[in-house]
BALUM-318746 format. One record per residue (C-alpha): x, y, z. Coordinates in steps of 0.1 Angstrom, whole numbers, padded with zeros to 4 digits, always signed. Last residue first. Layout:
N
XYZ
...
This chain:
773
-0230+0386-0050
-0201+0374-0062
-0182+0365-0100
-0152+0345-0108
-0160+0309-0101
-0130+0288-0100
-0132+0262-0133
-0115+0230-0120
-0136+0209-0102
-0175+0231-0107
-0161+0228-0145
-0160+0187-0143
-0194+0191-0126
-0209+0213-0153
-0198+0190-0180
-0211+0155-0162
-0246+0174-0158
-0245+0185-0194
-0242+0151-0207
-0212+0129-0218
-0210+0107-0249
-0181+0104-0244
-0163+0095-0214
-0147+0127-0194
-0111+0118-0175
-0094+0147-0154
-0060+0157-0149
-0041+0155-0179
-0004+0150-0184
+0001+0123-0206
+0003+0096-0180
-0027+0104-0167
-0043+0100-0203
-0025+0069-0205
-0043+0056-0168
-0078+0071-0185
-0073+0044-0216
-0063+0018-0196
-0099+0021-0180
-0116+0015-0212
-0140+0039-0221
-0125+0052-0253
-0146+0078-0263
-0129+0102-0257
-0121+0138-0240
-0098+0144-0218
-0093+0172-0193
-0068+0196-0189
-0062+0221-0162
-0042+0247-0168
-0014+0248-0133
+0015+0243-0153
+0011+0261-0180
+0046+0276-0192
+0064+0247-0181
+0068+0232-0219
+0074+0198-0211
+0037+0201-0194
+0021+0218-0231
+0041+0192-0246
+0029+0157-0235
-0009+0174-0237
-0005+0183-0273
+0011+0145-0275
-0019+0126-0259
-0044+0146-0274
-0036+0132-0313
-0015+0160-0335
-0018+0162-0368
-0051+0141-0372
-0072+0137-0336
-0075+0107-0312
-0076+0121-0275
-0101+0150-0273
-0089+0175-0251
-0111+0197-0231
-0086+0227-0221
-0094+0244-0185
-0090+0284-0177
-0078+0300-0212
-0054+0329-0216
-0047+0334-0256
-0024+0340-0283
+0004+0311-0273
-0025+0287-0265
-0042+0291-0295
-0008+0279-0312
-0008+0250-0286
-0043+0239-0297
-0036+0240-0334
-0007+0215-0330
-0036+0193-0311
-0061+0193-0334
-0095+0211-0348
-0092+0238-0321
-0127+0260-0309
-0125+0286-0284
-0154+0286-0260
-0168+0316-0237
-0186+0298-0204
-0220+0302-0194
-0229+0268-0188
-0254+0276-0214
-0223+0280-0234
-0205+0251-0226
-0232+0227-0239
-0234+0245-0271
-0195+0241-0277
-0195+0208-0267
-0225+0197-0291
-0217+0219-0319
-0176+0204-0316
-0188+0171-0313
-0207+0175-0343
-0177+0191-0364
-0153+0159-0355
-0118+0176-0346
-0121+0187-0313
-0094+0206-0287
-0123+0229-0270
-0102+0257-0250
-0122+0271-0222
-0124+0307-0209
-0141+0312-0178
-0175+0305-0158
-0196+0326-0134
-0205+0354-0156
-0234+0334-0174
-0248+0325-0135
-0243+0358-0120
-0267+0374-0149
-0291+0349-0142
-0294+0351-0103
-0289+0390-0111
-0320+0385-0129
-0345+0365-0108
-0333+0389-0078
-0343+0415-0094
-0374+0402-0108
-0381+0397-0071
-0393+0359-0058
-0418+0347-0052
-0435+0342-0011
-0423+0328+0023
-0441+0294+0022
-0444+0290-0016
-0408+0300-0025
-0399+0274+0005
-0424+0250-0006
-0411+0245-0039
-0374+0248-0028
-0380+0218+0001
-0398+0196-0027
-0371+0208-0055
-0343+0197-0025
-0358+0162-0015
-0367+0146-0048
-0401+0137-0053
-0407+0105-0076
-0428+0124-0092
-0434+0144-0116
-0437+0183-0103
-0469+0207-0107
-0472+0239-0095
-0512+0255-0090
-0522+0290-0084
-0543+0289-0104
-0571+0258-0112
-0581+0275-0142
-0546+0282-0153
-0539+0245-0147
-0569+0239-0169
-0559+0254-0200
-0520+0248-0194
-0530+0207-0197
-0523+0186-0167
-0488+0171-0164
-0482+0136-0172
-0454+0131-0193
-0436+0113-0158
-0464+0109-0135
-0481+0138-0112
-0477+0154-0082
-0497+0184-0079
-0485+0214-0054
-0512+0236-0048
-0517+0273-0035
-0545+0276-0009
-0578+0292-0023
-0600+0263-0014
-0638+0267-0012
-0645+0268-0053
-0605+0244-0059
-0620+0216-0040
-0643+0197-0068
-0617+0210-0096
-0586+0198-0077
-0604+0158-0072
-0594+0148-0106
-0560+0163-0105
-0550+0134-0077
-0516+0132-0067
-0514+0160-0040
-0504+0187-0019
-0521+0212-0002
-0500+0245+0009
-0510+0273+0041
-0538+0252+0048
-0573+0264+0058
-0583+0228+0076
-0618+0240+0086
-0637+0220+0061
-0613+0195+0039
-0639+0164+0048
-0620+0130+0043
-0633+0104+0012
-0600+0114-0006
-0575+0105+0023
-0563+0138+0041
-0526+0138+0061
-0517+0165+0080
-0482+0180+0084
-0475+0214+0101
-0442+0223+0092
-0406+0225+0106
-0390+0212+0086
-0385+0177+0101
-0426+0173+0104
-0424+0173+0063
-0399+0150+0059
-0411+0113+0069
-0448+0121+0065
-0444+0137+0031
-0424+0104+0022
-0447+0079+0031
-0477+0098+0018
-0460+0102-0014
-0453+0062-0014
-0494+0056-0012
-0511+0036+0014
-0526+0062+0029
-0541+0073-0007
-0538+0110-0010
-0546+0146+0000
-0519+0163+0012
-0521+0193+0035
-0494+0216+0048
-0494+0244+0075
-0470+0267+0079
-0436+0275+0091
-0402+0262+0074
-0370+0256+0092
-0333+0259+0076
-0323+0225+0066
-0308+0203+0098
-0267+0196+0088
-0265+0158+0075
-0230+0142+0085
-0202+0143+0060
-0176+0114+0051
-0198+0086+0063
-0187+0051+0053
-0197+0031+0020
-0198-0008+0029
-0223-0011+0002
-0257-0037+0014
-0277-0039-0016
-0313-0053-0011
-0336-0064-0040
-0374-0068-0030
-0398-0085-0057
-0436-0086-0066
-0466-0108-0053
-0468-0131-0085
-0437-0153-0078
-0420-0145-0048
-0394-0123-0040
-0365-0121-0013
-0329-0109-0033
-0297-0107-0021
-0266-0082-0030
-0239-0080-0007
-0207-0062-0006
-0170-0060-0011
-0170-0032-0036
-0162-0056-0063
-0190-0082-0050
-0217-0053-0051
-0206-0050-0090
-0205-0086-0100
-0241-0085-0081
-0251-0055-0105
-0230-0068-0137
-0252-0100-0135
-0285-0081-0125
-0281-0060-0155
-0269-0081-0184
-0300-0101-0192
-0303-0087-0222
-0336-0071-0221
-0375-0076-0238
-0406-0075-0215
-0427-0101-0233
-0401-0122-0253
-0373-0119-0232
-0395-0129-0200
-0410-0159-0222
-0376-0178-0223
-0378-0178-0182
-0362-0160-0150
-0335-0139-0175
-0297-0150-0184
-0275-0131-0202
-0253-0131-0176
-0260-0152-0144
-0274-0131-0113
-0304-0143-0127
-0300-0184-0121
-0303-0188-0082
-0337-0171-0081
-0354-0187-0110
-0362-0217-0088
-0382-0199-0064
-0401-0179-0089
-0394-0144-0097
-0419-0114-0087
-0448-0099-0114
-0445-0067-0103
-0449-0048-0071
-0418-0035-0066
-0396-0028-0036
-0354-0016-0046
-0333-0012-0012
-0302+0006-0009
-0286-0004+0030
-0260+0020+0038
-0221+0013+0056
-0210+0002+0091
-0242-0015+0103
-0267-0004+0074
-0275+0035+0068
-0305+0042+0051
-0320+0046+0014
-0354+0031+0001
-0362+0029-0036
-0400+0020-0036
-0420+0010-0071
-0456+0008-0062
-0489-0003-0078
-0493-0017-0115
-0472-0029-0147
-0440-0035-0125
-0416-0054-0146
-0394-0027-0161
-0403-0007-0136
-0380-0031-0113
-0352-0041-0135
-0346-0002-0141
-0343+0002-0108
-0322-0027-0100
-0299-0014-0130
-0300+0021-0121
-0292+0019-0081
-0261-0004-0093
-0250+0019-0120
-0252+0047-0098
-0231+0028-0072
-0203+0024-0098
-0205+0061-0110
-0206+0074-0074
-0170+0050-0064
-0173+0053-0021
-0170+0081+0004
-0199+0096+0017
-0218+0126+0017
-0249+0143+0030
-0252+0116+0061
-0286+0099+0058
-0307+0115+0093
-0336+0118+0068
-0340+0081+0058
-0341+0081+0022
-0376+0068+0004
-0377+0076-0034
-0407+0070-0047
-0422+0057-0081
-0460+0050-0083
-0469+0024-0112
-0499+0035-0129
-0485+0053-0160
-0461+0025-0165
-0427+0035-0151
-0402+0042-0176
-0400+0079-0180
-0389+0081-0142
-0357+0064-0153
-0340+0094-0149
-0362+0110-0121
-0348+0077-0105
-0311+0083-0111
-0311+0117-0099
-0332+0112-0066
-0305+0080-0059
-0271+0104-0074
-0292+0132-0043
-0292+0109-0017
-0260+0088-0027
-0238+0124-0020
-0203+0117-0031
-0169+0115-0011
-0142+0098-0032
-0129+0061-0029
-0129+0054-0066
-0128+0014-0080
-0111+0003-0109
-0122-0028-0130
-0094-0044-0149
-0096-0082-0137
-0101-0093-0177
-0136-0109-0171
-0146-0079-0149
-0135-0058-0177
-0154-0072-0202
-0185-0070-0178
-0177-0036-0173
-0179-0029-0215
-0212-0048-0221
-0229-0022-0191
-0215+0005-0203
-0227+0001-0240
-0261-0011-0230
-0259+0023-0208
-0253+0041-0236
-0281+0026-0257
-0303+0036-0226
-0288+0069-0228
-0294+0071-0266
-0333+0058-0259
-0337+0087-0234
-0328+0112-0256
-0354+0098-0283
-0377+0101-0262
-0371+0137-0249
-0368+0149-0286
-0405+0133-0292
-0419+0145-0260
-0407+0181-0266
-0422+0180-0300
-0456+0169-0289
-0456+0197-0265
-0442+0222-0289
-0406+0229-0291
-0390+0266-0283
-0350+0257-0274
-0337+0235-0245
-0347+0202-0257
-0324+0211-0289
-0293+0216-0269
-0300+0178-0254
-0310+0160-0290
-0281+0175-0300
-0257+0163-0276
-0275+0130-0275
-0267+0123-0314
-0228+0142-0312
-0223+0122-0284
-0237+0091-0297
-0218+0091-0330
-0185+0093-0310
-0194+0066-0284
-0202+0040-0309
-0170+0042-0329
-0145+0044-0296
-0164+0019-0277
-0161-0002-0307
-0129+0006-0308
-0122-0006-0273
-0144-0036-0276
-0125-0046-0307
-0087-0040-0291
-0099-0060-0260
-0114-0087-0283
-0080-0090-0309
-0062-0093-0272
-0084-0124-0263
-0084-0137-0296
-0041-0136-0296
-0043-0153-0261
-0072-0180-0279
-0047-0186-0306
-0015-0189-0281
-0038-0217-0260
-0044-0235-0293
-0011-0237-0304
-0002-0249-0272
-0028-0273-0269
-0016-0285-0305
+0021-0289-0290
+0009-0307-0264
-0012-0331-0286
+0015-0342-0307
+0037-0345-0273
+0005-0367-0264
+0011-0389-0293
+0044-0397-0288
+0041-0406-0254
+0012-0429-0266
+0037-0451-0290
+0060-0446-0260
+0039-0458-0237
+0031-0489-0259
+0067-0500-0264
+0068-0500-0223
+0037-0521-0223
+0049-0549-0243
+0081-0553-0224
+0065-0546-0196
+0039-0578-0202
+0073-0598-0209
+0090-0589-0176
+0061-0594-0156
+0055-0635-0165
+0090-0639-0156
+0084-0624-0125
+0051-0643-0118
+0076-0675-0111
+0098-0658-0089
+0067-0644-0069
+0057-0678-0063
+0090-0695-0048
+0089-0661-0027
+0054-0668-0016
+0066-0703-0005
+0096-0690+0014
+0075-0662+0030
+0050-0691+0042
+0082-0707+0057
+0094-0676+0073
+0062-0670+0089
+0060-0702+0107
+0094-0698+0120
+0079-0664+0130
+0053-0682+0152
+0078-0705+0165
+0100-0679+0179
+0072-0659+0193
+0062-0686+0213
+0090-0693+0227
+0097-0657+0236
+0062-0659+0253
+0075-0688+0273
+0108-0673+0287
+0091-0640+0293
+0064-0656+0317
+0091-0670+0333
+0114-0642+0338
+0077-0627+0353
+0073-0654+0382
+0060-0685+0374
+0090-0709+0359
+0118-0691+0382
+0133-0713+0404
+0159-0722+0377
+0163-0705+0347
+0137-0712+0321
+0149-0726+0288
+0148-0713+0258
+0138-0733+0224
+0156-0746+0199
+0155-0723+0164
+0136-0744+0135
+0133-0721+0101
+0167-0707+0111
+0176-0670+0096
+0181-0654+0134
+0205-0682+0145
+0203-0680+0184
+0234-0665+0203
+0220-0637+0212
+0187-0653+0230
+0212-0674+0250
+0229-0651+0264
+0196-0627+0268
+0184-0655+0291
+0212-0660+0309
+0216-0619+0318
+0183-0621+0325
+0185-0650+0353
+0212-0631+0370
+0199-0599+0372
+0170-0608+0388
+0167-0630+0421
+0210-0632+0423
+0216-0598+0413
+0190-0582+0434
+0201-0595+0464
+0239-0588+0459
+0226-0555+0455
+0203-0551+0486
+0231-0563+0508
+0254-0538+0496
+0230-0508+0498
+0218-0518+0526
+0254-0518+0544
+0259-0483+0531
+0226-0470+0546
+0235-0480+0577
+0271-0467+0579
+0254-0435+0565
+0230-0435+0595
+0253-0444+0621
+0277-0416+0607
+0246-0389+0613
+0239-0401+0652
+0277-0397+0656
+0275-0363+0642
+0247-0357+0665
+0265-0366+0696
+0298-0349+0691
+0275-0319+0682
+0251-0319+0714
+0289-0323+0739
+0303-0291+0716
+0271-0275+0721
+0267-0278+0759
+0305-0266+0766
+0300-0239+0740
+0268-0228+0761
+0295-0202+0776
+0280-0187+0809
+0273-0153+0824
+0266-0159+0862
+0254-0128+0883
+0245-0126+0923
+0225-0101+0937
+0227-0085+0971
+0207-0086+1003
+0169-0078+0994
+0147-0080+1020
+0112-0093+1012
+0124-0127+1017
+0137-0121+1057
+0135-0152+1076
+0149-0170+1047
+0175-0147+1040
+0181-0130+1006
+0201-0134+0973
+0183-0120+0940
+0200-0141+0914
+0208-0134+0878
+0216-0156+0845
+0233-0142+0813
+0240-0163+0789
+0265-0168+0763
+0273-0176+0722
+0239-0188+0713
+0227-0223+0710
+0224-0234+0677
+0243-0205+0660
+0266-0204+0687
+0275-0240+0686
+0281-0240+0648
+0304-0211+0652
+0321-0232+0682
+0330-0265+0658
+0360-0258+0648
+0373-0247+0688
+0376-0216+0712
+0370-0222+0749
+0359-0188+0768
+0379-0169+0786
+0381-0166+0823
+0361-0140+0850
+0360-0128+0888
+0339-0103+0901
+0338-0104+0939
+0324-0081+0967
+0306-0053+0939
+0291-0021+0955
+0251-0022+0945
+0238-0011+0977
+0223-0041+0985
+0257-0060+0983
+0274-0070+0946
+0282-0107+0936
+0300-0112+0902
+0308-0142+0880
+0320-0150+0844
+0331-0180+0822
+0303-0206+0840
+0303-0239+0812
+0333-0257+0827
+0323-0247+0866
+0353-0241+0883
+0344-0203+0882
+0314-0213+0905
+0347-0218+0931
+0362-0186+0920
+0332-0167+0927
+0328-0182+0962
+0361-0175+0974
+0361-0143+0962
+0324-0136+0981
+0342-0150+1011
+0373-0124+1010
+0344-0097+1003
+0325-0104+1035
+0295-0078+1033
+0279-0101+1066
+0245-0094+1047
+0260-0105+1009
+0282-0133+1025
+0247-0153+1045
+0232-0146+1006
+0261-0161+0987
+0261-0193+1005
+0220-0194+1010
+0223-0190+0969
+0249-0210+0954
+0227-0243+0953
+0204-0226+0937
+0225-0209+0913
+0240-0239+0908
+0208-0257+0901
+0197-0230+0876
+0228-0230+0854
+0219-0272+0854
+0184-0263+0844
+0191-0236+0818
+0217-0258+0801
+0198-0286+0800
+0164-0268+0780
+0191-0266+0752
+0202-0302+0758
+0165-0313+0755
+0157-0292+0727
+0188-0303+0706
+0182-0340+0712
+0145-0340+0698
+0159-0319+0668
+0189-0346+0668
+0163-0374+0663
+0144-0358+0640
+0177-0357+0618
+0181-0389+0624
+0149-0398+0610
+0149-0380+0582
+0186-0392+0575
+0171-0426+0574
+0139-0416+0554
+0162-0399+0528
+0188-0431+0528
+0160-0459+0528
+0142-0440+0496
+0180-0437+0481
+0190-0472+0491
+0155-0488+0473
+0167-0463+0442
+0201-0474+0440
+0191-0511+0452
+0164-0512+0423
+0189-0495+0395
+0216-0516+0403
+0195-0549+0403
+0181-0538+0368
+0216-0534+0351
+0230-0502+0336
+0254-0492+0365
+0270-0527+0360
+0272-0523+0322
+0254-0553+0301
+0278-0583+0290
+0263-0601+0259
């Protein structure tokens, strides 16, 4: 096996010994002609020097005797001189005796020269007499070529270089024929040998050790080769045996794959039997899936239709002449229908989270006021001894952007959850802005959640323990659909509570500020409460009251009142009114629970007196005092504040074809002060449409004749409309439901059963107000 010569060890060694020896050789000659340039250059000054030396008592003697034949003698024998190409000697007076020149030598190597040495030089001499040094006879001047230096400095350093390379050649050959005998050479016998060795052989021979080399590395090589070579003839035998072996199990294989390939096939069959009943399966549970979302949206459809025309009612009745007793009874039964509702609501978004459908709004909102809203709501809940108070950091912003039916659901549910638990002391809802969104907190009292019941409640339609359904009733769908919720909106909802020493919920909404909080117009006067310190109206009174404007004290019931003289007292406890009323005359604000209020009888005795339930919402606490501060108002006023309020909505269209809705909607609309035209289906809409002008059309969706969808379809094919705004009305609450509405042509969306509020807002969108102060 012949290896390439430039490929060999020996080669490699010598080039790279050669290379080191060439560098450091040509290093040193190259310091060596550094040393020789600076002694030639310093040569050329001394030997220029010398002459002029030598010249000078010559030159001098012919500079005072002004002897010009002399002085061109004397130039043309420094002319001589190889390296002196110019020379000139002028007297005292600066007239010139002799100025003789030649050209300089021209050759290869002169650019070189000049570069090294430079091309001439000039070289002067004062010439006086030795008696007389101060006295100045003439000057003699010598330019001269340093070609004749550089050329003898550049014959000697190239000569210096070629030893060098001669040098460096001879190494080169001797270190090669070295390195082929002490290295090369053994190698190339031992890999002769090693390929000509039978690889399948169970007893190769062994190698042996070139000559003068059994200790140094070839050696060492030679041995462990040796070695190697009788540890895989040892391998090859044990492979033989296991070979021998493996041929004998092979037999033994083929029969046991015989048997097991006839029982895949048996169980091959079987499983394609199974497939085919998965699939079966899997396209029965698709078809139950559907058959659900059709059944939860006619169920939505069936409930909601009977509940709107059951809470419509109940609403336009609330607003005639009841008794007190009457009034409580209608107001119950409202309530229960909006609890059903939100049963309803609640069953429906979990479907929809299951399914991936829930839809999200990004609109501005104020959570203040939907917070105050929501808890006067649920007010009616709270045991008679639980305080309810809604806590919202005055700088809130007024507005923010986020999904206001979503976030009311969440406020409601943890709310709700908390009074429904909370038999005495404090229910807290506490608003404030958290990092980059707000931070809705829900503080009870009640009876708080174990430890282990923590991680289970967020479960639907689970509850902390089997006796919490039986004692406090529920579904167990709130706190499910609440975290489900928070998670939607890419938030958190934890929980800290502890078993007997109430609860804290925390939901942290990344809902941005759209509006900032503009400063209410300030009050002046002095205010009073009388309450327990620890009490949530205290809390809130001290939180808002100095912000106004007004002068807040706070009065426990064991204080003195003597010398106060406020301008308004407030407070939660009627029992202490009639022991202040004979030295107070102050009006009084009394805040009481929900269904609470104090008799007329005594409330006339205790005149002036207002009375609000609590919790107190921020606007009717600011109006209250306001009217109170700065005095009633004219019966003027009173009535052209009503008679601007009937004129200031329009004409609407009411598309309806089930006779309660119509009452409801119709009776709802007109105490919103709007003139109503009844239509039993669409076709009859769009005739009422030719005869009349109308500002909004409420459409219900599923009518005889003509459904909601198609009277909306043609009124925009028509083009004779196009900026009447139509709304939908259904009770469909499904959100593919409000995506075919948009696709019909109507703007707006209204879920039945709706109540007033959800009317009058829809109408504040699209109903312009047509009547001014």
């Amino acid at each position: 096996m012949d290896i390439k010569f430039t490929h060999r060890l020996s080669f490699k060694q010598a080039r790279l010994t050669v290379l080191v020896g060439f560098v450091l050789g040509t290093l040193l000659s190259l310091l060596q002609i550094g040393i020789d340039y600076a002694s030639e250059d310093a040569s050329i000054n001394r030997e220029i020097v010398s002459l002029l030396e030598i010249s000078h008592n010559p030159a001098s003697r012919i500079a005072y005797n002004i002897d010009a034949e002399l002085a061109q003698e004397l130039t043309l024998g420094l002319l001589r001189s190889p390296a002196i190409i110019a020379a000139q000697l002028s007297d005292n007076n600066g007239n010139v005796l002799a100025n003789v020149n030649r050209p300089g030598l021209h050759s290869g190597y002169r650019m070189i020269s000049d570069w090294l040495f430079g091309a001439n030089r000039q070289f002067e001499d004062r010439l006086y007499l030795d008696n007389m040094p101060n006295e100045s006879l003439g000057t003699l001047r010598l330019e001269v070529d340093t070609f004749a230096f550089g050329s003898r400095f550049l014959r000697r350093a190239e000569v210096t270089l070629l030893n060098g390379f001669v040098r460096s050649l001879l190494l080169t050959g001797i270190l090669l024929a070295l390195f082929y005998v002490m290295l090369t050479k053994p190698l190339v016998r031992v890999i002769r040998e090693l390929s000509g060795r039978d690889s399948r052989s169970a007893e190769p021979k062994r190698l042996e050790c070139p000559g003068g080399h059994e200790n140094d590395e070839i050696g060492v090589l030679v041995r462990v080769a040796n070695q190697q070579f009788e540890n895989i003839a040892t391998e090859i035998q044990q492979r033989r045996s296991a070979e021998n072996r493996l041929t004998d199990y092979l037999g033994q294989l083929e029969n046991i794959v015989s048997a097991r390939t006839a029982e895949l096939k048996a169980i091959n069959t079987r499983l394609s039997q199974s497939n085919e009943e998965l699939e079966a399966a899997r396209s029965t549970a698709l078809d139950m899936a559907q058959a659900r979302s059709v059944f939860l949206a006619n169920m939505s459809h069936e409930i909601r239709t009977p509940l709107n025309g059951l809470l419509g009612m109940i609403a336009l009745s609330l607003d005639g002449p009841l008794t007190a007793e009457q009034q409580q009874q209608l107001s119950i039964a409202h309530d229960s229908g909006k609890v059903l509702v939100e049963l309803l609501n609640d069953i429906l978004d979990l479907s929809k989270f299951d399914a991936g459908q829930l839809e999200l709004e990004h609109i501005p909102f104020d959570l203040g006021a939907l917070i105050e809203d929501t808890a006067n709501l649920l007010s009616q809940n709270a045991a008679p001894s639980v305080e309810l108070t809604c806590l919202i950091d005055p700088r809130f912003p007024a507005l923010v952007l986020g999904d206001p039916t979503r976030v009311r659901q969440i406020v409601s549910n943890l709310l709700s959850n908390a009074l429904k638990f909370t038999r005495f002391g404090r229910v807290d809802v506490r608003l404030k802005q958290h990092e980059d969104g707000v931070r809705i907190e829900v503080c009870d009292t009640g009876i708080g959640i174990a430890q282990d019941a923590q991680v289970k409640i967020f479960q639907p339609f689970t509850q902390a323990g089997a006796g919490i359904t039986r004692q406090f009733g529920g579904t167990g769908l709130g706190l499910a659909l609440t975290y489900n919720l928070c998670e939607a909106m890419q938030g958190r909802l934890t929980i800290s509570s502890e078993a007997g020493f109430g609860s804290q919920f925390c939901a942290d909404l990344p809902l941005p500020c759209h509006t900032a909080m503009l400063p209410p117009t300030p009050l002046h006067g002095k205010v009073v409460s009388i309450t327990a310190t620890s009490s949530g109206l205290a809390e809130l009174l001290k939180s808002l009251l100095p912000g106004w404007g007004l002068d807040y004290q706070q009065r426990t019931l064991d204080d003195s009142l003597i010398g106060l003289d406020p301008d308004v007292l407030i407070t939660d406890c009627p029992e202490c009114l009639f022991a202040l009323r004979p030295g107070l005359t102050a009006p009084i604000l009394l805040v009481t629970a929900y269904g609470s209020f104090m008799p007329s009888e005594e409330a006339t005795a205790l005149a002036p007196l207002q009375q609000q339930a609590r919790p107190l919402a921020r606007t009717a606490l600011y109006q209250t005092l306001s009217r109170t501060l700065q005095g009633p108002m004219t019966a003027i006023n009173q009535t052209q504040l009503q008679q601007t309020s009937a004129r200031r909505r329009g004409h609407i269209l009411l598309v309806e074809d089930n006779p309660v809705n119509q009452l409801v909607a119709k009776g709802m609309l007109g105490k919103l002060g709007c003139e109503v035209t009844v239509a039993a289906h669409g076709a009859e809409a769009l005739e009422q449409l030719e005869h009349g002008e109308f500002d909004m059309v409420l459409m219900d969706c599923n009518m005889p004749v003509m459904d909601g969808y198609e009277a909306s379809r043609q009124i925009r094919r028509s083009g004779r409309w196009p900026d009447l705004p139509i709304v939908a009305l259904t009770a469909n609450a499904m959100p593919e439901e409000r995506e075919r509405c948009r696709a019909a042509g109507m703007n707006d969306y209204l879920a039945k059963p709706f109540r007033r509020e959800e009317l009058a807002a829809l109408l504040e969108l699209w109903v312009p107000t047509t009547t001014s102060l």
